[in-house]
VEXGUSE-976167 format. One record per residue (C-alpha): residue in three letters; z, y, x negated; residue number from 1. Coordinates in steps of 0.2 Angstrom, whole numbers. Layout:
+------+-------+-------+-------+------+
| resn |     z |     y |     x | resi |
+------+-------+-------+-------+------+
|  ala |     Z |     Y |     X |  NUM |
...
+------+-------+-------+-------+------+
This chain:
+------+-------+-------+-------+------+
| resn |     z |     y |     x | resi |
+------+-------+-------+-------+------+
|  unk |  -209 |  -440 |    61 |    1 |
|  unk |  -192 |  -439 |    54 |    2 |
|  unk |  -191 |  -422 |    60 |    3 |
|  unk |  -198 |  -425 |    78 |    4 |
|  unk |  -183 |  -438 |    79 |    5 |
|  unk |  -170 |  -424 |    77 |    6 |
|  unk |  -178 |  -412 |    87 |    7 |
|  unk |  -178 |  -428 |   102 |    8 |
|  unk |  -159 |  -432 |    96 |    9 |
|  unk |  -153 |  -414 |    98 |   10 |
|  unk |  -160 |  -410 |   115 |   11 |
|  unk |  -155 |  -427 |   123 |   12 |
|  unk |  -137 |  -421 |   117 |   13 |
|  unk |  -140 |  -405 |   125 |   14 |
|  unk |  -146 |  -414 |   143 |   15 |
|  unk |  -133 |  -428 |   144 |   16 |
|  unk |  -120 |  -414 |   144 |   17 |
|  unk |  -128 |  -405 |   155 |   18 |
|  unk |  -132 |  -419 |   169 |   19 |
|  unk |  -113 |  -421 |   165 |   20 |
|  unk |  -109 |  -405 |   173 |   21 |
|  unk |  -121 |  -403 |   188 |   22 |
|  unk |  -121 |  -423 |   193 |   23 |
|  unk |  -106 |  -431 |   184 |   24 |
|  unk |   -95 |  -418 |   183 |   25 |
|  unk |   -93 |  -414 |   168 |   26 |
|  unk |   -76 |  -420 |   160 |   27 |
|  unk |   -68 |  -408 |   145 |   28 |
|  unk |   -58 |  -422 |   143 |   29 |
|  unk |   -70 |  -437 |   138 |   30 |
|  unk |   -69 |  -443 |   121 |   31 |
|  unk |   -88 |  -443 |   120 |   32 |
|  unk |   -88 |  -426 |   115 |   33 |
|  unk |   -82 |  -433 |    99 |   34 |
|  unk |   -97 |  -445 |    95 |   35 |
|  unk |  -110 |  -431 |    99 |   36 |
|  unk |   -99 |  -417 |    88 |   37 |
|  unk |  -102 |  -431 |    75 |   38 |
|  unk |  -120 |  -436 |    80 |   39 |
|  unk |  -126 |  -418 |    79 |   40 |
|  unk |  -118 |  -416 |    61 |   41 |
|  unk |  -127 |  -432 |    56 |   42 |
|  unk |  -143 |  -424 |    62 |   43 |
|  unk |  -140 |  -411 |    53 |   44 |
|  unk |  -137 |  -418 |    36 |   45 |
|  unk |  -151 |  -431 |    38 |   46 |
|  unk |  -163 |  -414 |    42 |   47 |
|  unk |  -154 |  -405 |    26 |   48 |
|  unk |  -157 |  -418 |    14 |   49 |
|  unk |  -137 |  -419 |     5 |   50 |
|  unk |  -135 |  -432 |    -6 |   51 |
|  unk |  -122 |  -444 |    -1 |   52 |
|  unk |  -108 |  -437 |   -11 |   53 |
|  unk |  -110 |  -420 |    -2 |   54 |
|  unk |  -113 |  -425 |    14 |   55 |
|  unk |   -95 |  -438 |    12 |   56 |
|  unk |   -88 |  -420 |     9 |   57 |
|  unk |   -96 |  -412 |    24 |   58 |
|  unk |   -88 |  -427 |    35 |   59 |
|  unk |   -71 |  -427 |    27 |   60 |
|  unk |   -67 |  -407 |    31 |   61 |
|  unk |   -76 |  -406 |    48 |   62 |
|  unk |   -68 |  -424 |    54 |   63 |
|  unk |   -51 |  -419 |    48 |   64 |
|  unk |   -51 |  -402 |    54 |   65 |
|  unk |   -58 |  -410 |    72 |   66 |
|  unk |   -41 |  -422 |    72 |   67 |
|  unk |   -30 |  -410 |    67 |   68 |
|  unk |   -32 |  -402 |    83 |   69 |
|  unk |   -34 |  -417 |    94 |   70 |
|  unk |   -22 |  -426 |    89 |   71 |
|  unk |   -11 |  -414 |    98 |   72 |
|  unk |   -15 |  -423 |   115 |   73 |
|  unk |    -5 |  -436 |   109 |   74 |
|  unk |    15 |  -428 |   103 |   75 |
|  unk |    15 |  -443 |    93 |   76 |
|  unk |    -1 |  -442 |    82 |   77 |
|  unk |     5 |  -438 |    66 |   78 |
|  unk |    -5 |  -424 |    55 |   79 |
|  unk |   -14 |  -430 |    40 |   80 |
|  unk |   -17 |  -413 |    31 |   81 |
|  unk |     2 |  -411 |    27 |   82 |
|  unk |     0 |  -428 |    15 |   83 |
|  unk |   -15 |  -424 |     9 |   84 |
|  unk |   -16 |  -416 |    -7 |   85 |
|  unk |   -19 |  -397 |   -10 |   86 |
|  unk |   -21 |  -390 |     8 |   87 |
|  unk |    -9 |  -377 |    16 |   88 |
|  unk |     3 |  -381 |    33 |   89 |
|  unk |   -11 |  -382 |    50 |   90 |
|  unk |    -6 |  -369 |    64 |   91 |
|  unk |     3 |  -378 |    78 |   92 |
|  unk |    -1 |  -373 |    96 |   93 |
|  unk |    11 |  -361 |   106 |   94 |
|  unk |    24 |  -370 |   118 |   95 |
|  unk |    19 |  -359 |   131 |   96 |
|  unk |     1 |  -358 |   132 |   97 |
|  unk |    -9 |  -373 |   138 |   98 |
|  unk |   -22 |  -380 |   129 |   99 |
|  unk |   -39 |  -390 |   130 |  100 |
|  unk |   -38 |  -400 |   114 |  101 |
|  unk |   -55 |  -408 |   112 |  102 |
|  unk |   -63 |  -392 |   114 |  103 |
|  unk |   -51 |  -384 |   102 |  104 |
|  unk |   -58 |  -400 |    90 |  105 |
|  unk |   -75 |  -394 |    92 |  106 |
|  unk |   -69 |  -376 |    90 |  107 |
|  unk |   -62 |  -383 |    71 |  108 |
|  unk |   -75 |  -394 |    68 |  109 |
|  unk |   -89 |  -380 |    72 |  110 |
|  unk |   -80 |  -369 |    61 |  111 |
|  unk |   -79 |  -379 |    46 |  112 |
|  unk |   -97 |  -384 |    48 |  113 |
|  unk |  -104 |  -368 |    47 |  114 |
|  unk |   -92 |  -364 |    30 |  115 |
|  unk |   -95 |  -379 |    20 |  116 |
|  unk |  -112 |  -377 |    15 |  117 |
|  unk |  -123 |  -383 |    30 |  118 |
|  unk |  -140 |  -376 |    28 |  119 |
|  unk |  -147 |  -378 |    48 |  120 |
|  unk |  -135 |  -367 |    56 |  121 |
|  unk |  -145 |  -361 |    69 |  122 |
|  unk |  -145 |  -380 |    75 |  123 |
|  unk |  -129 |  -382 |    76 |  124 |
|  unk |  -125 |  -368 |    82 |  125 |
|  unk |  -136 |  -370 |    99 |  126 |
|  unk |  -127 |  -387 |   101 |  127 |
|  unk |  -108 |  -377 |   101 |  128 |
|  unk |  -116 |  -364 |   115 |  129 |
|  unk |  -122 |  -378 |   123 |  130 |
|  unk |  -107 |  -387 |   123 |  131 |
|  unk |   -94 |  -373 |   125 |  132 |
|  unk |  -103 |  -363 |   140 |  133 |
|  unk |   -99 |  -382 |   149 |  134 |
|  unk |   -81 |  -380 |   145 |  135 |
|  unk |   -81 |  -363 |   151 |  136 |
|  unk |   -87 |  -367 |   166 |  137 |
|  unk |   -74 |  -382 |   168 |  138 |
|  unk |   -58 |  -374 |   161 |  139 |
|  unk |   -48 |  -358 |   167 |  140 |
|  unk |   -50 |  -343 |   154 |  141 |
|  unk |   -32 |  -342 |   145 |  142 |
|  unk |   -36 |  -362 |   143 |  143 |
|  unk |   -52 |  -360 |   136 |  144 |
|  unk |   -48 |  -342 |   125 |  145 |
|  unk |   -31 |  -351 |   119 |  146 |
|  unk |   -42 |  -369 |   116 |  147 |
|  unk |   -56 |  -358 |   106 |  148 |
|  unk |   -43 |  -347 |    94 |  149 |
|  unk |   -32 |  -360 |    90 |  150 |
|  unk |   -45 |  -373 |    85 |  151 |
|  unk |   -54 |  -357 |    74 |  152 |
|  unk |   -37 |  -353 |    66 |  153 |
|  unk |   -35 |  -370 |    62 |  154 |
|  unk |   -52 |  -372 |    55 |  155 |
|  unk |   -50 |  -358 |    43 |  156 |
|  unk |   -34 |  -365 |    35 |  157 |
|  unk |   -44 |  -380 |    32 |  158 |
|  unk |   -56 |  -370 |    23 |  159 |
|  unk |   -46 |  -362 |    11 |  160 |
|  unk |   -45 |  -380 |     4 |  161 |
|  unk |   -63 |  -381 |     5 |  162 |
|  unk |   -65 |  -365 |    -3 |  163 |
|  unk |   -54 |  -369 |   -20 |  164 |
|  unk |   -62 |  -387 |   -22 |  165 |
|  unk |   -73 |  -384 |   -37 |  166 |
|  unk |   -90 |  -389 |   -24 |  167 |
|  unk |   -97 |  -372 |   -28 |  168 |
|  unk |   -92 |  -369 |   -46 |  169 |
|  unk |  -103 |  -388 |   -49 |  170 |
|  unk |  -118 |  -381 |   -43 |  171 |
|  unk |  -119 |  -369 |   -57 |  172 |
|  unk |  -116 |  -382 |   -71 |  173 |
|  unk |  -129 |  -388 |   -83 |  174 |
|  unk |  -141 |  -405 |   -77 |  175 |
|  unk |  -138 |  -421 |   -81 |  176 |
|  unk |  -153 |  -426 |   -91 |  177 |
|  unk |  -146 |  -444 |   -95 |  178 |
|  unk |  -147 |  -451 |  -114 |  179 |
|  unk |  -160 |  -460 |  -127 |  180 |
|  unk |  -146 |  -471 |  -132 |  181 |
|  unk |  -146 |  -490 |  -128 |  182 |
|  unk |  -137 |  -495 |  -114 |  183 |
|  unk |  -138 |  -477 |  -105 |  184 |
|  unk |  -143 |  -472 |   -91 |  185 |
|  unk |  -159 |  -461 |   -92 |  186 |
|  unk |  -171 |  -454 |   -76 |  187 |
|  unk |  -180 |  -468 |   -69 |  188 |
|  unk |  -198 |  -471 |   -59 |  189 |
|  unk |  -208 |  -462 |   -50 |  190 |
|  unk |  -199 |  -445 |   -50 |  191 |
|  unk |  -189 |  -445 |   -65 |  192 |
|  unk |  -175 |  -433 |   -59 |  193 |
|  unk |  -162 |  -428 |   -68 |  194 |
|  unk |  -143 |  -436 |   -61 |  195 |
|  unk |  -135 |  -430 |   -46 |  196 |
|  unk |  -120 |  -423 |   -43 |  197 |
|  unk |  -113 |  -427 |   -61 |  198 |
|  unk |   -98 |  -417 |   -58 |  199 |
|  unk |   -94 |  -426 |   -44 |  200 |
|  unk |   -75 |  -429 |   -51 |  201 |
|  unk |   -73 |  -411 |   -54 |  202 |
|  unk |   -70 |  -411 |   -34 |  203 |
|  unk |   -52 |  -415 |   -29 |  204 |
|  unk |   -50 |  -431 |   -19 |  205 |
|  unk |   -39 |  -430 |    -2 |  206 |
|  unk |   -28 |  -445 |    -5 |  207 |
|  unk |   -33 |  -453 |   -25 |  208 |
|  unk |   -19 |  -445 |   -37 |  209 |
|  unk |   -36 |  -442 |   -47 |  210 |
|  unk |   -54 |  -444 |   -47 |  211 |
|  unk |   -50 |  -461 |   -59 |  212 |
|  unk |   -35 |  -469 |   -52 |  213 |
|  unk |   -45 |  -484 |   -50 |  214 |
|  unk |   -59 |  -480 |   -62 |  215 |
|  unk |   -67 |  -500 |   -68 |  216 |
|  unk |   -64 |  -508 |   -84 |  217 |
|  unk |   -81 |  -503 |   -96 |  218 |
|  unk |   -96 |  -516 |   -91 |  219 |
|  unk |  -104 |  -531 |   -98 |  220 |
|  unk |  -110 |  -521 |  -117 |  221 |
|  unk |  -128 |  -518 |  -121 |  222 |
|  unk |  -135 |  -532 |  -131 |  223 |
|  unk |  -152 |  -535 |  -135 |  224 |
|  unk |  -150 |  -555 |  -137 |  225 |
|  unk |  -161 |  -565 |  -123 |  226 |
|  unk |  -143 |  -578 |  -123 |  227 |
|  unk |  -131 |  -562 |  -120 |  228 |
|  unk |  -121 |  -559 |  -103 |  229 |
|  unk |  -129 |  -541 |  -105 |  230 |
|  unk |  -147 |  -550 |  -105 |  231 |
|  unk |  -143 |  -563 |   -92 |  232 |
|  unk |  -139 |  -548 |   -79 |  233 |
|  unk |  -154 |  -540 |   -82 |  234 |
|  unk |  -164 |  -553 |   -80 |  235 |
|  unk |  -157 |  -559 |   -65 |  236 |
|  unk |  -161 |  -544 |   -55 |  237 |
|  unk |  -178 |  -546 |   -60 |  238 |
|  unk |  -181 |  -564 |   -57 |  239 |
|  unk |  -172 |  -560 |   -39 |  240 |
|  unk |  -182 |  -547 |   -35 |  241 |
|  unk |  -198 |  -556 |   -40 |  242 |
|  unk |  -193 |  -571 |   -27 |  243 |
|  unk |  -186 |  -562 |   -13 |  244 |
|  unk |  -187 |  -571 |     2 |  245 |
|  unk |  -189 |  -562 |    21 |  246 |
|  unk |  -171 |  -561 |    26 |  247 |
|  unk |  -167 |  -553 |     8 |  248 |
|  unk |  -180 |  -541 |     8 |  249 |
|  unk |  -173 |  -534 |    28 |  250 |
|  unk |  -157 |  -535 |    22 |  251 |
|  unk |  -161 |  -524 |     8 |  252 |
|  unk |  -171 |  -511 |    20 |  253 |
|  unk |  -157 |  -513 |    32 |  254 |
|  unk |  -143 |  -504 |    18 |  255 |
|  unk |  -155 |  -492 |    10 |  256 |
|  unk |  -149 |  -477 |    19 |  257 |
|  unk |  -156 |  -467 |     3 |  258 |
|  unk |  -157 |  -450 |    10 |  259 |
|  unk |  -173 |  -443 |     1 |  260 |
|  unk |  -188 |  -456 |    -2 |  261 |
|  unk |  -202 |  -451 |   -12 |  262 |
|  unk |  -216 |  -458 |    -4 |  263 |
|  unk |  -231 |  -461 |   -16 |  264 |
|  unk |  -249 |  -467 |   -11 |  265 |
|  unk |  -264 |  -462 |   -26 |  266 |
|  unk |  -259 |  -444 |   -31 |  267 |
|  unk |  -252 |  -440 |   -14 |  268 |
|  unk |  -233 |  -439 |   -11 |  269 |
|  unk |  -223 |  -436 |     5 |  270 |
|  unk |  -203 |  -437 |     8 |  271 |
|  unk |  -195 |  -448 |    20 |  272 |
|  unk |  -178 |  -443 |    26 |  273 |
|  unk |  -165 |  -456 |    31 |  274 |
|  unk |  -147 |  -457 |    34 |  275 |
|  unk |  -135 |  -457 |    18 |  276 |
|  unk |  -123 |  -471 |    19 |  277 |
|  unk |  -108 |  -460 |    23 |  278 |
|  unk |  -119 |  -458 |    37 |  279 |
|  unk |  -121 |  -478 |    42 |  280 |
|  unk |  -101 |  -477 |    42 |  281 |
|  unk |  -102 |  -466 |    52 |  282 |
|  unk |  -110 |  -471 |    64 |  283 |
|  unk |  -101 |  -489 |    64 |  284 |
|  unk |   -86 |  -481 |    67 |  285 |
|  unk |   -93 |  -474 |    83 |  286 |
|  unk |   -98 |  -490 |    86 |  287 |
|  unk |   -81 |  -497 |    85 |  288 |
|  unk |   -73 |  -484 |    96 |  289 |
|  unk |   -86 |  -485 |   109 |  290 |
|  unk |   -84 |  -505 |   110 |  291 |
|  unk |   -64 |  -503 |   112 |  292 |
|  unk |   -65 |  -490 |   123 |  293 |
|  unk |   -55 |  -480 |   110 |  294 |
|  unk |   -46 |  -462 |   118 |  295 |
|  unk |   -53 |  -444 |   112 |  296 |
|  unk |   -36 |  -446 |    99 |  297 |
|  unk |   -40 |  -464 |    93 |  298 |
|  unk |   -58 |  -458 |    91 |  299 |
|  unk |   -54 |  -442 |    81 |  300 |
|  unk |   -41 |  -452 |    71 |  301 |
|  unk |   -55 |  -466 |    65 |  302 |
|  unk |   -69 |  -452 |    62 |  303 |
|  unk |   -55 |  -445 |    49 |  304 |
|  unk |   -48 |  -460 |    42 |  305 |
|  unk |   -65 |  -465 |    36 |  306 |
|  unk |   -73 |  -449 |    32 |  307 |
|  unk |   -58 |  -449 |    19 |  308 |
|  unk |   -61 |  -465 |    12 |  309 |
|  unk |   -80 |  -460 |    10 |  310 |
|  unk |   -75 |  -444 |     2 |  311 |
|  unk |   -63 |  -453 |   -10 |  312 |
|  unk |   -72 |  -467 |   -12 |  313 |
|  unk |   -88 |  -456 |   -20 |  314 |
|  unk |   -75 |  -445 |   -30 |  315 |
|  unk |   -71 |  -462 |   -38 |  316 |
|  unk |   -85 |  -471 |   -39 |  317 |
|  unk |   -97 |  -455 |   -47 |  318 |
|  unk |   -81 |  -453 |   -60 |  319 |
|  unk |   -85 |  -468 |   -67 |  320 |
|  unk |  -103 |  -467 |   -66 |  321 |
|  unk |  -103 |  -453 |   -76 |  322 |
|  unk |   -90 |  -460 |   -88 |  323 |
|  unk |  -100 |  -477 |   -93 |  324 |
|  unk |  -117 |  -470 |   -90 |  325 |
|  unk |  -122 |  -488 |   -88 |  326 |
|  unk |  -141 |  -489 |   -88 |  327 |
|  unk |  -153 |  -495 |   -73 |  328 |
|  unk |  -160 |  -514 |   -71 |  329 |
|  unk |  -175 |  -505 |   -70 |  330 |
|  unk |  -177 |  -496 |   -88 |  331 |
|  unk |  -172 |  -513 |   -96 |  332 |
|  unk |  -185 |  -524 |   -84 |  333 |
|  unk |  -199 |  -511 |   -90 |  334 |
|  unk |  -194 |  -513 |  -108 |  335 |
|  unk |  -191 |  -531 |  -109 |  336 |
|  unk |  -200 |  -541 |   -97 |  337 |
|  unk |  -212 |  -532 |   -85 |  338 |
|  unk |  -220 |  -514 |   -91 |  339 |
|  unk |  -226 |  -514 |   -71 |  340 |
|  unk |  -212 |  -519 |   -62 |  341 |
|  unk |  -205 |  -509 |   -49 |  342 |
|  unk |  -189 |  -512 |   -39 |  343 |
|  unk |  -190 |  -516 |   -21 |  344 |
|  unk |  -179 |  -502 |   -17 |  345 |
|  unk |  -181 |  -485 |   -24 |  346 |
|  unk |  -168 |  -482 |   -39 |  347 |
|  unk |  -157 |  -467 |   -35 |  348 |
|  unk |  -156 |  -452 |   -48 |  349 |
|  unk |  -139 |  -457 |   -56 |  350 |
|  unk |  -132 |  -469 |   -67 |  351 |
|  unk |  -128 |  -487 |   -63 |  352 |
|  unk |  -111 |  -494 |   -65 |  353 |
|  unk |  -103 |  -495 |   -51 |  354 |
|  unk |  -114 |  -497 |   -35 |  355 |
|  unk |  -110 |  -480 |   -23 |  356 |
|  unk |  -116 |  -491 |    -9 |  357 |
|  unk |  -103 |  -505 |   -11 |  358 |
|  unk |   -89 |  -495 |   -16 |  359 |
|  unk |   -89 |  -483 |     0 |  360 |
|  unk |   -91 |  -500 |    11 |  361 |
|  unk |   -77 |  -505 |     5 |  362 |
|  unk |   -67 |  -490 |     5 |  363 |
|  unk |   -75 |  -488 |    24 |  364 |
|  unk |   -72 |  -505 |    31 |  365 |
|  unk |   -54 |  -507 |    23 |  366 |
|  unk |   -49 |  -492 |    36 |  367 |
|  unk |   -60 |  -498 |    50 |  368 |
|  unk |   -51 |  -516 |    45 |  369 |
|  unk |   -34 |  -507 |    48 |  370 |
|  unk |   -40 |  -497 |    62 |  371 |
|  unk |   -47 |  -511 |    74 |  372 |
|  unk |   -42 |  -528 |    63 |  373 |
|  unk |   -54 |  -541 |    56 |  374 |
|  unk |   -64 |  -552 |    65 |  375 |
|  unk |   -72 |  -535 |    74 |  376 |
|  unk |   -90 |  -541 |    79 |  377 |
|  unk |  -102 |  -527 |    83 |  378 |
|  unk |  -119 |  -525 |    84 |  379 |
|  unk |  -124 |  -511 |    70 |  380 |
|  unk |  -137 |  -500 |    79 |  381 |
|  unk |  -132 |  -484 |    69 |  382 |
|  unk |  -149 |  -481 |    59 |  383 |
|  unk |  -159 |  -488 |    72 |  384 |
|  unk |  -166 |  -472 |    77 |  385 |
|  unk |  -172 |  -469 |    59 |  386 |
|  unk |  -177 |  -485 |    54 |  387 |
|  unk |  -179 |  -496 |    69 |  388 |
|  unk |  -168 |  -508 |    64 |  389 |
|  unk |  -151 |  -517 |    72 |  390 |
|  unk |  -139 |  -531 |    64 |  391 |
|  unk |  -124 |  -542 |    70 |  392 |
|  unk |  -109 |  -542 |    59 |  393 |
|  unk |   -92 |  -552 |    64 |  394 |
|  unk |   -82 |  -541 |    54 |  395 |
|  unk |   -83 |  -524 |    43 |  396 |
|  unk |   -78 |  -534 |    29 |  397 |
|  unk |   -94 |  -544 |    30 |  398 |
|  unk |  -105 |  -529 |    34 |  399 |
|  unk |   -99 |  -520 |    19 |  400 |
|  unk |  -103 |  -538 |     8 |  401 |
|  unk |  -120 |  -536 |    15 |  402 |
|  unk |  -123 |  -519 |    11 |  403 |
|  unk |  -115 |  -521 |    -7 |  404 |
|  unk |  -127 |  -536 |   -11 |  405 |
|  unk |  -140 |  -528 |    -2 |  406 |
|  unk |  -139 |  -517 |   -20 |  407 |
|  unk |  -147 |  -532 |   -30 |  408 |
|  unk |  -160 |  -536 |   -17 |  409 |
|  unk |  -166 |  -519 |   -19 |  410 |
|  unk |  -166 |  -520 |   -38 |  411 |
|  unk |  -157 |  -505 |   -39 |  412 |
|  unk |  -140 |  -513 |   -45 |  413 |
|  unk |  -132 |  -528 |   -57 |  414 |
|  unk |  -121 |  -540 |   -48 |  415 |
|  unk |  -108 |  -532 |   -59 |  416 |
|  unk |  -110 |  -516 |   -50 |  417 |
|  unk |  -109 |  -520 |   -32 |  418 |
|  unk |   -95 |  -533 |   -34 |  419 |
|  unk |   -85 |  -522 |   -45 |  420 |
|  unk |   -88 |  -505 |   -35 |  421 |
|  unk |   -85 |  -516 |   -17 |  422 |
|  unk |   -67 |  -522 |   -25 |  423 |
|  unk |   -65 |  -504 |   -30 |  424 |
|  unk |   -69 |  -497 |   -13 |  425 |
|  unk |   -57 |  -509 |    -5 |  426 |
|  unk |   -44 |  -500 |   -15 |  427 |
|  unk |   -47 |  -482 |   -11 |  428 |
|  unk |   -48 |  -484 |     6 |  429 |
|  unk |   -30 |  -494 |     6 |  430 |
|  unk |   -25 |  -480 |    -5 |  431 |
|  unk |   -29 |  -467 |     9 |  432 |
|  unk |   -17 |  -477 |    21 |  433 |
|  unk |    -6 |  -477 |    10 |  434 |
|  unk |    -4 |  -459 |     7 |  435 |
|  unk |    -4 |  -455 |    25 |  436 |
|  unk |    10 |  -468 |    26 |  437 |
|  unk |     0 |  -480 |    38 |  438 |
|  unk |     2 |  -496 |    27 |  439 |
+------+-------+-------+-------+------+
């Protein structure tokens, strides 16, 4: 089913660019072009199954790389790379040539797809000849030649930095296979799987001075006594999840955006494939430049911004993950109150303190905050098309206190968690202002 989605999703992309050239004209100018670049790599990553730390890196290089070359519509944009930490001076377009710069955007963000580890290929790779026969059809040839090379050469200086980033030296180091020890995180129900990307602060962030500027204080110790705050956490994730009422239960399906899902019925088992919540950012922050009418530059600038707070706000939040190795509600619930309890959610393969979920919503919705203010309403219909599911929020603050607490409905998380990864999000993604000198 999931499968049929993408397959509907990618060839209604194709048609609506090409009803935009034979009955609409086709405008190489329309900031649209930046949602669908953006829609087709969320396709993508759904159908690829990354886990939400690599597919936050996937959107980070491909976003940026995208700006970069946008941006130069606008004399006063600034660039981002050259305050970002570790990447190399960005070509700059000849005086004397002319340019289409949301093609040369594509060109870059096509060109850093294919290099950062993207499996389906051949997917996106129809989309970009799709896409670029339009502009070829629309544009005089030195615009278009000059568009294609400087938006390639552009990509490829971004990737240097993606080449040097330690991503592939981690996918040869040794599993995580958790611990025996009290208060440690060890694989949890049904699969059992050994932790994901436990090397995760191994990969440099773009704007964190390191992977633990903000790391947490050390949570609540283990303690075995029924009257210890350690005790009282536990057991208020399972007397939650055993009384959930209807708008709890939605609210948790609404924020699962766990990208893998073992389905299990008797001895049979099939996946289901969702969007990660880098993804749901995402696709919020299309939702917010389609609602104020944003420009291609205001668009490409807000798909960066928060790409990097999700990239940094994974690096920061797997560090100390990894560091306290904070065990799961559910190992505790199983051993001291209910052999047979299962969380509502499915528990993800790593450890628990803090909540992923809650600290890139914060780190997302601080920029989206800056970006178009509080009090933003907006209807999220982002994951709609995968789960069939829509919600009103007034503000991104409130959406990303939602999906934060939407961690304890599920059972996956202690209150501990979300609220201490949701304060910690807020930070990295104020820190990213900060370094590109927008705060």
């Amino acid at each position: 089913m999931k499968k049929n989605i993408l397959i509907i999703c990618f060839y209604s992309t194709v048609v609506f660019l090409s009803c935009n050239t034979h009955q609409t004209n086709f405008n190489p100018n329309d900031a649209e072009i930046l949602h669908h670049n953006e829609n087709q790599l969320t396709e993508i990553i759904i159908y690829d199954i990354f886990s939400p730390p690599v597919a936050s890196r996937i959107y980070a290089y491909t976003s940026l790389a995208q700006y970069e070359a946008v941006r130069h519509i606008n004399p006063e944009a600034p660039s981002f790379a050259d305050k970002l930490n570790g990447f190399e001076p960005l070509p700059a377009p000849d005086k004397n040539k002319q340019y289409n710069f949301i093609l040369a955007g594509t060109k870059a963000f096509c060109t850093v797809a294919y290099n950062v580890r993207i499996f389906s290929a051949d997917t996106l790779h129809k989309y970009e000849d799709s896409l670029l026969l339009l502009y070829k059809e629309s544009l005089t040839e030195d615009v278009y030649n000059n568009s294609i090379i400087f938006g390639d050469s552009l990509g490829k200086v971004i990737l240097k930095r993606a080449a040097k980033d330690m991503y592939k030296e981690t996918r040869g180091m040794p599993k995580y296979l958790g611990s025996k020890n009290d208060g440690k995180w060890q694989p949890t129900s049904p699969d059992y799987n050994d932790g994901v990307e436990p090397y995760w602060n191994k990969i440099p962030p773009f704007a964190l001075d390191s992977a633990s500027q903000f790391r947490p204080r050390p949570p609540i110790p283990f303690n075995k006594d029924t009257n210890s705050a350690f005790y009282k956490m536990v057991k208020e994730v399972y007397t939650v999840n055993k009384n959930l009422t209807d708008s709890q239960k939605i609210i948790a399906r609404f924020w699962d955006d766990n990208p893998f899902i073992m389905e299990h019925s008797g001895h049979l088992m099939f996946g289901n494939k969702k969007i990660t919540p880098g993804g749901h950012w995402m696709g919020i922050t299309s939702i917010a430049c389609h609602k104020t009418h944003a420009d291609a530059v205001q668009t490409a600038e807000a798909f960066s911004l928060t790409s990097m707070a999700l990239l940094d706000g994974f690096i920061s939040c797997w560090d100390a993950k990894y560091y306290y190795e904070y065990v799961r509600p559910i190992t505790q619930i199983n051993l001291w109150m209910d052999k047979g309890w299962d969380a509502f959610l499915q528990t993800p393969s790593f450890p628990e303190y803090t909540a992923g979920h809650a600290t890139i919503s914060g780190s997302a919705s601080a920029v989206l905050t800056y970006l178009f203010g509080d009090n933003f309403s907006f209807l999220d219909n982002s994951d709609e098309p995968y789960i069939g599911m829509t919600r009103q929020f007034s503000s991104f603050y409130q959406a990303a206190a939602e999906a934060s607490v939407s961690r304890v409905y599920g059972g996956i998380h202690y209150r501990l968690s979300v609220d201490t990864g949701l304060a910690k999000g807020k930070l990295v993604g104020a820190n990213v202002l900060k370094k590109l000198r927008l705060q």
